[in-house]
C-alpha positions as CSV (number, residue, x, y, z in Angstrom):
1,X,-51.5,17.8,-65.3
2,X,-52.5,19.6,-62.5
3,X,-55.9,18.1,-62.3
4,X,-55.7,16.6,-58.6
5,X,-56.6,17.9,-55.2
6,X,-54.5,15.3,-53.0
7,X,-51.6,13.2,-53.0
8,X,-50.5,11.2,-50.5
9,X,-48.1,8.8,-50.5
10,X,-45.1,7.5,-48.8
11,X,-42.3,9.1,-50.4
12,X,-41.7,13.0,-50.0
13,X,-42.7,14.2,-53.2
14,X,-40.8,16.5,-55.1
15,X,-41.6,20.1,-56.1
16,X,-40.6,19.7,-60.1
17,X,-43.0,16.5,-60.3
18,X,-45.9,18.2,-58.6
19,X,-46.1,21.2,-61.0
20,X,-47.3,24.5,-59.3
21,X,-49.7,24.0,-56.5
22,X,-53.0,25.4,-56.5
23,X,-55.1,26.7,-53.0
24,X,-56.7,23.1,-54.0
25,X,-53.9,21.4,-53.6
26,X,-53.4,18.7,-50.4
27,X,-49.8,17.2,-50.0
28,X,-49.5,14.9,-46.7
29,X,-45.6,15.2,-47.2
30,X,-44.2,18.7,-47.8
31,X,-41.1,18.2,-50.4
32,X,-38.0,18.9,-48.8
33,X,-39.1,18.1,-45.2
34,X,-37.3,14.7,-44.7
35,X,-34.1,16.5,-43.5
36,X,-35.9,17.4,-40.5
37,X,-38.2,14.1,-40.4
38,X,-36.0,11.5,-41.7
39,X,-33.2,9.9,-39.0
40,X,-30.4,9.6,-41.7
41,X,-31.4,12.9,-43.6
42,X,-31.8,14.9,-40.1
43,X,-28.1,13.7,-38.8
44,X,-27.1,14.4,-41.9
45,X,-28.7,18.0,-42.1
46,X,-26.9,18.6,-38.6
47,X,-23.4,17.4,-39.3
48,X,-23.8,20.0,-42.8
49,X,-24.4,22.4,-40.4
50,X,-22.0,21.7,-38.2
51,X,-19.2,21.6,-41.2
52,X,-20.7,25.1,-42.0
53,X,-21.2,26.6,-38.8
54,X,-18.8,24.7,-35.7
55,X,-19.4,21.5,-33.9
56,X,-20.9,23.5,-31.0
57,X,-23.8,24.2,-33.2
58,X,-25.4,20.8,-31.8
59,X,-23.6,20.7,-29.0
60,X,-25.6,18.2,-26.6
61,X,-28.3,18.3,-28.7
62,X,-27.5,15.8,-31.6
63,X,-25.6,13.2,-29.8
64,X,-22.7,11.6,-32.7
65,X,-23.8,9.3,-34.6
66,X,-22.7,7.0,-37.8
67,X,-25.0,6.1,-40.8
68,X,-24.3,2.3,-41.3
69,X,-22.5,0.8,-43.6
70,X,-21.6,3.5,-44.9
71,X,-19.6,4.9,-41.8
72,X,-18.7,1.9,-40.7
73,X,-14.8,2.8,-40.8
74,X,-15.2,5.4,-39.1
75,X,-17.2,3.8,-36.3
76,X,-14.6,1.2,-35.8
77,X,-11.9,3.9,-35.4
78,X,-14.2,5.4,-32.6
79,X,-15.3,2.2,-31.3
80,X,-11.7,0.8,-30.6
81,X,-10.6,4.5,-29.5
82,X,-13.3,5.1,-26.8
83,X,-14.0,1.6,-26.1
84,X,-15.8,2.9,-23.0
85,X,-18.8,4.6,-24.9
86,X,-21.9,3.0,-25.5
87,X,-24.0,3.1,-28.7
88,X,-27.3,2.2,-29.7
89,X,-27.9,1.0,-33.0
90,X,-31.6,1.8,-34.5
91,X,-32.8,-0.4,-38.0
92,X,-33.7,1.5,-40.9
93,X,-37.1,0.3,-40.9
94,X,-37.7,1.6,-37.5
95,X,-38.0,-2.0,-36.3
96,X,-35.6,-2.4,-33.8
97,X,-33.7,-0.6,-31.2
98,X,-30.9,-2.4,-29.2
99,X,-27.5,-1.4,-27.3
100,X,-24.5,-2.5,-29.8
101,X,-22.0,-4.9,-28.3
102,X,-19.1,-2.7,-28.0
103,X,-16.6,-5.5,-28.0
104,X,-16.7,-7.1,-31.1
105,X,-16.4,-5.2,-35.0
106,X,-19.5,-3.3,-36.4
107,X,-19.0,-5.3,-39.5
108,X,-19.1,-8.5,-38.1
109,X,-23.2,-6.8,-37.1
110,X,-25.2,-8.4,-39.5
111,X,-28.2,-5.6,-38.9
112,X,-25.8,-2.6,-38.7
113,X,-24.5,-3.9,-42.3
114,X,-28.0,-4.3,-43.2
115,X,-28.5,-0.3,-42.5
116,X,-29.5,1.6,-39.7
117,X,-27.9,4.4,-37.1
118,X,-25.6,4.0,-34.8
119,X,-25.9,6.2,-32.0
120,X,-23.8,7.6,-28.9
121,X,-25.9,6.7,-25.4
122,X,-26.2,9.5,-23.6
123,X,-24.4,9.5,-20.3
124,X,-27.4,10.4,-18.1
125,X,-30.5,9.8,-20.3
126,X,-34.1,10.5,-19.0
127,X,-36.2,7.6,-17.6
128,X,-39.8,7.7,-16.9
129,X,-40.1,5.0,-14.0
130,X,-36.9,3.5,-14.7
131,X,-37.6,3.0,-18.4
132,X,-36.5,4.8,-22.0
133,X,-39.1,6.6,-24.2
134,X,-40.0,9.0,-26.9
135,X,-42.6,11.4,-27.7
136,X,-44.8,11.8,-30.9
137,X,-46.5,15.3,-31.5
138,X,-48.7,15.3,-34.1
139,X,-48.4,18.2,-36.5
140,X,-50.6,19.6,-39.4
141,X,-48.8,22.2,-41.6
142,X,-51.9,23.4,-43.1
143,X,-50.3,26.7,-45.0
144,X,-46.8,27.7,-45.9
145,X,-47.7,31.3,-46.7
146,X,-49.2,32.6,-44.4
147,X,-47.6,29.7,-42.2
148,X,-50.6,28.1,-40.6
149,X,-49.5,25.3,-38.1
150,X,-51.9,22.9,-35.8
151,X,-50.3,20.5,-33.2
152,X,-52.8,17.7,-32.2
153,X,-53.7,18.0,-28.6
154,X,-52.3,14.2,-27.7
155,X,-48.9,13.0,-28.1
156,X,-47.4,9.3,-28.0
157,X,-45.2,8.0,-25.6
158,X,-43.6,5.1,-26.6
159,X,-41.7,2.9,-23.8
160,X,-38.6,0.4,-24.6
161,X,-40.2,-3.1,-23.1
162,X,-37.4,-3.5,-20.7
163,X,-36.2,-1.3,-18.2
164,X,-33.3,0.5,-18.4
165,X,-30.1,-1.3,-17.0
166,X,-28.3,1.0,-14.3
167,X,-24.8,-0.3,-16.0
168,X,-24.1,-0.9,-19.9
């Protein structure tokens, strides 16, 4: 039925369950968007792309990365061949960030079995008084046709607790 003027909800919602949408109509999740919002689906978005189009598509931009378990093979056999590289390994549930102990197997991690990404540190990374961080922008995609965009004026800056060691 298309009797409804929002839905909002967790999950991205998919375009043959919503039916046409009316002017009415108020979605907070536009279906499709995860491969740009979501960590596993945007890594895998970019290493499609990169199949399709050349690694140096992302060059420097997506650092490599490994969706555990499901890569965890191929971690290992990058692990043990650049045993010098360090990688971060980030939950699924966006509940923990730490630096992976490089010496011992991925599947002896009882979180990276759990799920989550494993990530290539970047060499020189930026520090904001010696510590890590992220930004959040806040965006409202108010139209599709005409595309109507608004970015909230404040952004979040999250810093990681401890400072960042000047040798991993």
């Amino acid at each position: 039925t298309n009797k409804w003027d929002l839905s909002w909800s967790w999950a991205y919602p998919q375009f043959s369950k919503l039916g046409p949408l009316k002017k009415n109509h108020r979605i907070n999740h536009i279906p499709g968007s995860g491969v740009i919002t979501i960590k596993n689906q945007i890594f895998a978005t970019a290493e499609r792309l990169q199949n399709q189009y050349g690694q140096e598509l992302f060059q420097g931009i997506v650092p490599r990365h490994f969706v555990m378990p499901h890569q965890a093979d191929e971690f290992e056999a990058i692990r043990e061949a650049e045993p010098n590289t360090s990688w971060i390994l980030k939950s699924q549930n966006h509940r923990g960030v730490r630096f992976f102990d490089n010496t011992k197997s991925v599947k002896d991690d009882k979180d990276a079995m759990e799920g989550g990404n494993m990530i290539a540190q970047c060499v020189d990374p930026f520090l904001v008084g010696g510590y890590k961080f992220d930004i959040g922008v806040f965006v409202l995609i108010a139209s599709l046709e005409p595309l109507r965009i608004f970015i909230h004026d404040h952004a979040k800056l999250r810093f990681c607790q401890l400072p960042y060691p000047e040798t991993l």
